[in-house]
C-alpha positions, 0 to 999 in steps of 0.5 A: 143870511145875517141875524137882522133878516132873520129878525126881520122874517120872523117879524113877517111871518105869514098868520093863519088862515082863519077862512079855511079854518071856519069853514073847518068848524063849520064842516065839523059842526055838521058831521055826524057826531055831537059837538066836540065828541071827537075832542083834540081830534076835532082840534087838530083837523081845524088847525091842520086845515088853517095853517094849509090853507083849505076847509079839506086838508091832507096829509099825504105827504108827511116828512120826518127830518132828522138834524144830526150835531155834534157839541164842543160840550160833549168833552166835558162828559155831561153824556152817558155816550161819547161824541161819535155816537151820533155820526155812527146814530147817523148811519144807523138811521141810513140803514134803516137801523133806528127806531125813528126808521121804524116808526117812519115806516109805521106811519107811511112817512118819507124820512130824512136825514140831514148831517151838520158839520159832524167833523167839526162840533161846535166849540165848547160854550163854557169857553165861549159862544158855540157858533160864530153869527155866521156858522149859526145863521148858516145851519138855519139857513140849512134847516130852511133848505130843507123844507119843501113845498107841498108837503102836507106836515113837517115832523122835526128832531134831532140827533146829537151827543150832549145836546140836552146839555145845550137844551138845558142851557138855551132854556135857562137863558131863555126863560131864566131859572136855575140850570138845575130846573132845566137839566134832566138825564139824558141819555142816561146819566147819574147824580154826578153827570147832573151835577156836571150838567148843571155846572158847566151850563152855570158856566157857560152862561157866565161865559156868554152874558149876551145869551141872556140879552138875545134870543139868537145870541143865546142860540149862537152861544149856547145851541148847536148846529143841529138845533140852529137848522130846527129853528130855521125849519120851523120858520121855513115852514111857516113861510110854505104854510105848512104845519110842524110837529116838535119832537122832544125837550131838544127839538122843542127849546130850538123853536123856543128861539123863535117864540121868544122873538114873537110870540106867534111864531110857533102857532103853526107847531104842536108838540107831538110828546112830553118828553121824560126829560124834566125840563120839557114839562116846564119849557111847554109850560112857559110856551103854553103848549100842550103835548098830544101824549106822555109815553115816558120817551125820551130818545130824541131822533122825532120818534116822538114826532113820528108817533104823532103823524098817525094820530094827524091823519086820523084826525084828518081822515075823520074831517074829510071822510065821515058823512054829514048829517043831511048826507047820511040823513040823520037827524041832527041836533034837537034845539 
């Protein structure tokens, strides 16, 4: 893939399926229950149910997938933990070791694990751009792959040393601001390894001034490979009319790329947390996107976005099982 089809696939997105979705509401009109009272339950059922196309959606089939990078930036020492990390995080998770493998579990959940290139990270960006167009159209073309049909919810994260550094920096070159509105610690960093944050996003912008100019550019110059493939995933699930969950600040600012190049690009995502990472209250700010909870995580991997799909097959157990009134033969509503 090149970037102009990318540009051009995003511009073609398929939209909502405002049939299924009206005949949800009405389905959710005539349960058993007030109006409203099961509150972002009800929310999230009719959007499930719009984005899969029918008034009876499922969830069946959930998938968590992990994209693991690594980052030329994590020589620089903006991570608590050294760039082997996330291979060796990546063989935890294939045996059965993570906290995601738990939380998959928990939730009935099919996870998988897709490693990028982990031998070779992407070049340091305060240097120059991270990705060539074609190294970062190919990774998106990877996370696209990734998608299959018939799966009922995609549950997207991460897993990659110093990528809350390349967070930080496709934010600040996507909405503006200063890097030190969007950095955050991470993995654990002090005042120092902030400060060193900040400062080599400062000069990775400086570096990259197209970053600023482009949505696919700042990721090419400022993402990584893992990041990339989230983009793609996101788009590649819009296309199977299949809905997403965002994990955290990383996985939430990959996807960014893709609202900034259409505004509605993200209508079939929601974002499972607020992560503890200060930049991600700001960056679901600017995409007007609310969170399903705030439990002060901030482990990246889609825990959080594992931690959501039980609340979706609640959502769609109460839409699809509870009795209407004239099945239960309740009276409804007094008008």
């Amino acid at each position: 893939m090149t970037f102009d089809e990318i540009r051009a696939l995003v511009r073609d997105l398929p939209g909502p399926d405002l049939e299924a979705g009206t005949a949800a509401l009405e389905r959710q009109n005539q349960l058993t229950k007030p109006r409203g009272s099961l509150g972002r339950l009800e929310e999230l059922a009719q959007w499930i149910a719009t984005w899969q196309g029918s008034s009876t959606p499922e969830m069946r089939r959930p998938r968590i997938s992990v994209f693991a990078g690594n980052h030329g930036i994590a020589a620089r020492g903006v991570s608590a933990y050294p760039s082997e990390v996330t291979a060796q995080m990546v063989q935890n998770f294939i045996n059965g070791g993570g906290a995601v493998n738990q939380l998959s579990e928990a939730a009935d959940a099919d996870l998988r694990v897709y490693e990028l290139d982990l031998d070779r990270p992407t070049r340091d960006f305060t240097t120059g751009p991270a990705m060539t167009e074609e190294g970062c159209a190919r990774a998106m073309a990877y996370g696209m792959m990734a998608v299959e049909q018939g799966l009922h919810v995609v549950c997207l994260g991460e897993m990659g040393i110093a990528n809350t550094t390349s967070a930080a920096a496709l934010c600040t070159a996507l909405f503006g601001g200063e890097p030190s509105d969007w950095v955050g610690p991470g993995t654990g960093v002090d005042a120092r390894g902030l400060a060193r944050k900040a400062e080599t996003i400062a000069a990775g912008l400086e570096a990259n001034p197209g970053a600023l100019t482009d949505p696919l550019e700042a990721l090419r110059c400022l993402g990584g490979y893992e990041l990339a493939a989230i983009a793609g995933a996101v788009a590649a699930a819009r296309l199977a009319r299949t809905p997403v969950v965002l994990d955290g600040y990383a996985c939430t600012a990959a996807a960014a790329v893709l609202a900034k190049l259409d505004p509605r690009a993200l209508d079939h995502c929601i974002v499972a947390h607020r992560s503890a990472e200060p930049g991600h209250a700001l960056l679901l700010e600017k995409l007007g996107k609310q969170p399903l909870f705030d439990f002060g995580m901030r482990l990246g991997e889609g825990s959080g976005a594992a931690l959501a799909i039980p609340i979706l097959k609640a959502a769609v157990a109460c839409h699809t099982g509870m009795a209407t009134f004239a099945e239960a033969g309740v009276s409804g509503q007094a008008h």
